[in-house]
C-alpha positions in Angstrom: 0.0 0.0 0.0 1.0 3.5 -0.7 0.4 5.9 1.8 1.4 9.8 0.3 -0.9 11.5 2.1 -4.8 13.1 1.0 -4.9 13.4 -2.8 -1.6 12.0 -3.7 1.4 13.8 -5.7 -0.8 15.3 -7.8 -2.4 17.6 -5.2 0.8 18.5 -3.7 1.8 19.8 -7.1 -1.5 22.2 -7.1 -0.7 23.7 -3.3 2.9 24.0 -4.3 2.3 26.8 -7.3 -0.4 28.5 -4.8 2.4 28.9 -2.2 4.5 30.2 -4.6 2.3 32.9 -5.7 1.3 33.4 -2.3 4.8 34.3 -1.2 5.3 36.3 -4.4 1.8 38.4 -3.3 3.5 38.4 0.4 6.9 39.8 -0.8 5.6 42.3 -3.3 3.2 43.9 -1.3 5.8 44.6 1.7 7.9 46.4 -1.0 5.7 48.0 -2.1 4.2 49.3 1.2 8.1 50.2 2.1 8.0 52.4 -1.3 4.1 54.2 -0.3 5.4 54.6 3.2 8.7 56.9 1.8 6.4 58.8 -0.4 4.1 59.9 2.3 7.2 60.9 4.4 8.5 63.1 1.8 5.2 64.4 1.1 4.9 65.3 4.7 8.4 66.8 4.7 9.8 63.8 6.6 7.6 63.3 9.1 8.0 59.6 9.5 12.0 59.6 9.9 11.1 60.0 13.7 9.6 56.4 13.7 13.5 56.2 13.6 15.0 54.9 16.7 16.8 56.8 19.3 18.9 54.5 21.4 18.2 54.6 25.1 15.5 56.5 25.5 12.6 55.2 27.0 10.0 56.8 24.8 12.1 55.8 21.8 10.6 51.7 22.4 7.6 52.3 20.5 9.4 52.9 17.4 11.3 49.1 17.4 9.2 47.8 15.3 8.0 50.6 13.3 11.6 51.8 12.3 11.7 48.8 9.8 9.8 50.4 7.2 10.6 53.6 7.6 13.4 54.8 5.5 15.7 57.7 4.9 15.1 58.9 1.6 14.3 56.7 -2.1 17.7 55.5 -2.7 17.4 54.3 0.6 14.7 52.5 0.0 15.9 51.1 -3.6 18.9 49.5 -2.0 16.7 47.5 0.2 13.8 46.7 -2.2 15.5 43.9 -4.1 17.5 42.0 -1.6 13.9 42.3 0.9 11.9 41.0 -2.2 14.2 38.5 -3.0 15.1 36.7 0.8 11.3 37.5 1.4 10.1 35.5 -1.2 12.5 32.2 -0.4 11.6 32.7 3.4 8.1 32.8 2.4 7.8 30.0 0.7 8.3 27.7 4.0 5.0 29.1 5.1 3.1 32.3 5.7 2.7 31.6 9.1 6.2 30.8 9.5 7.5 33.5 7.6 5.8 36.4 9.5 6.7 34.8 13.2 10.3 35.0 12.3 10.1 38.6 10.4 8.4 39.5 14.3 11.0 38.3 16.0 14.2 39.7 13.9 12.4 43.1 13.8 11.7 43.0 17.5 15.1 41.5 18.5 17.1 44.1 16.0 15.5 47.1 17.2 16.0 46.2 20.6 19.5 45.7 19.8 19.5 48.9 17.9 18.2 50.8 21.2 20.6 49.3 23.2 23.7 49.4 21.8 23.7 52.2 18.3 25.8 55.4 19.3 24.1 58.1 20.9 22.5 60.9 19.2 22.1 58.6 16.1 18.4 57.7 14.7 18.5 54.3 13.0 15.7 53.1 10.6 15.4 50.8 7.7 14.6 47.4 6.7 18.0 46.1 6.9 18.0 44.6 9.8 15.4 42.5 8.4 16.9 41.7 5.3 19.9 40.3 7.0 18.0 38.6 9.6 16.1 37.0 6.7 19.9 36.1 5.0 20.5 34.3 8.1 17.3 32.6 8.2 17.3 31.2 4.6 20.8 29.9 4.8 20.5 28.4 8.1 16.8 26.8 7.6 17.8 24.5 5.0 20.7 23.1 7.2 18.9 23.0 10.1 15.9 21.1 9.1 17.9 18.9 6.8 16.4 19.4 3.5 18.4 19.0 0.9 16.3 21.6 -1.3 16.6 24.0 1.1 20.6 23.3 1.7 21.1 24.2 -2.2 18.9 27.2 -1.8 20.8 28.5 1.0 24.6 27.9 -0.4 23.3 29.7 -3.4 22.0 32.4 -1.6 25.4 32.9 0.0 27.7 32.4 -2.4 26.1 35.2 -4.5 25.1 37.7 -1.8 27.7 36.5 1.0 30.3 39.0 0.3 27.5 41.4 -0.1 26.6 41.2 3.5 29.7 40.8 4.6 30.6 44.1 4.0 27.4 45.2 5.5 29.1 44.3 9.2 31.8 46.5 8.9 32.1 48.9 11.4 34.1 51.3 9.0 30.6 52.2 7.2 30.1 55.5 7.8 26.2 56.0 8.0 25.3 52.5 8.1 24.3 50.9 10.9 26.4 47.7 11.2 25.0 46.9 14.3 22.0 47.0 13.5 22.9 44.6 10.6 24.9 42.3 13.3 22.3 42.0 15.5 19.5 40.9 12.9 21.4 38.8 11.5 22.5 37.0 14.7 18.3 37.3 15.1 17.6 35.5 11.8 19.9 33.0 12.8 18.1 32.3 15.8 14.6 32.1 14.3 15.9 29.6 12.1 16.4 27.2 15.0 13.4 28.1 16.9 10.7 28.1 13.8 12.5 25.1 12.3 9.9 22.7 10.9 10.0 19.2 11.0 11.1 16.7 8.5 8.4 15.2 6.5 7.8 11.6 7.6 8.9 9.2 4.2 6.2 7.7 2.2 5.7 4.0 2.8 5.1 1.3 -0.1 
């Protein structure tokens, strides 16, 4: 006997294209919210750069999760857009659910981070903290759910975006918050372990 689970291989085939556009939907639209967001803050004169966070001050804990999609200007927002659509989309596909309980907690780990420990008198937004929290949790979840799939997936990722973010940790970027960067991905990392799902049970004939 064959037992594969309700409808066989051919309705896994049929759930497998919907999560795919499904993630694509998911990925695209929080771009493009990223994109309406910075064109309301300019049309307001910039009034959404204090979502920013301040580090250490107590008022300034309201704005840890709200700083992710607040940006400093449209190149600001270009240079995230592609890597965020990209990691977003491979995370995605693992599962919605999945998908949005690690984005949480890399957003609400980084900012903390950020609040803690960026220099003073700084004001640190972005979704980079996220993007490399989502680097670390695509090249981690394959390994640590053994999936082969996923393995390939996340050498690839790293071999052509590694250096990338690399670079990104420097603490000789002027501007750039590298510890913000640090800290997410240390948080991605994390969420890769502690949303991990388990390994499908094998088919039996």
């Amino acid at each position: 006997m064959t037992y594969e689970g309700t409808g066989g291989a051919a309705a896994r085939r049929r759930p497998g294209r919907g999560r795919a556009l499904a993630a694509a939907q998911v990925a695209l639209g929080w771009v493009a919210l990223l994109w309406l967001l910075e064109v309301v803050d300019v049309a307001s004169g910039h009034a959404l750069d204090s979502f920013g966070i301040r580090p250490r001050e107590a008022s300034e804990l309201v704005d840890v999760a709200p700083a992710a999609f607040v940006h400093f200007g449209f190149g600001h927002v270009a240079a995230n857009s592609l890597p965020l659509l990209v990691l977003g989309f491979v995370a995605a596909l693992g599962g919605l659910r999945r998908f949005f309980l690690a984005c949480a907690l890399i957003v609400v780990v980084d900012g903390l981070g950020v609040w803690l420990v960026a220099p003073a008198h700084t004001n640190t937004a972005g979704a980079s903290g996220l993007i490399f929290g989502l680097f670390g949790f695509v090249v981690l979840s394959g390994f640590v759910e053994r999936r082969p799939l996923g393995i390939v997936v996340g050498v690839l990722i790293a071999a052509y975006w590694g250096t990338s973010f690399l670079a990104g940790l420097s603490p000789t970027n002027e501007g750039v918050s590298w510890q913000g960067h640090l800290i997410g991905l240390a948080a991605g990392v994390a969420a890769a372990f502690v949303f991990r799902r388990p390994r499908p049970a094998p088919a039996i004939r």
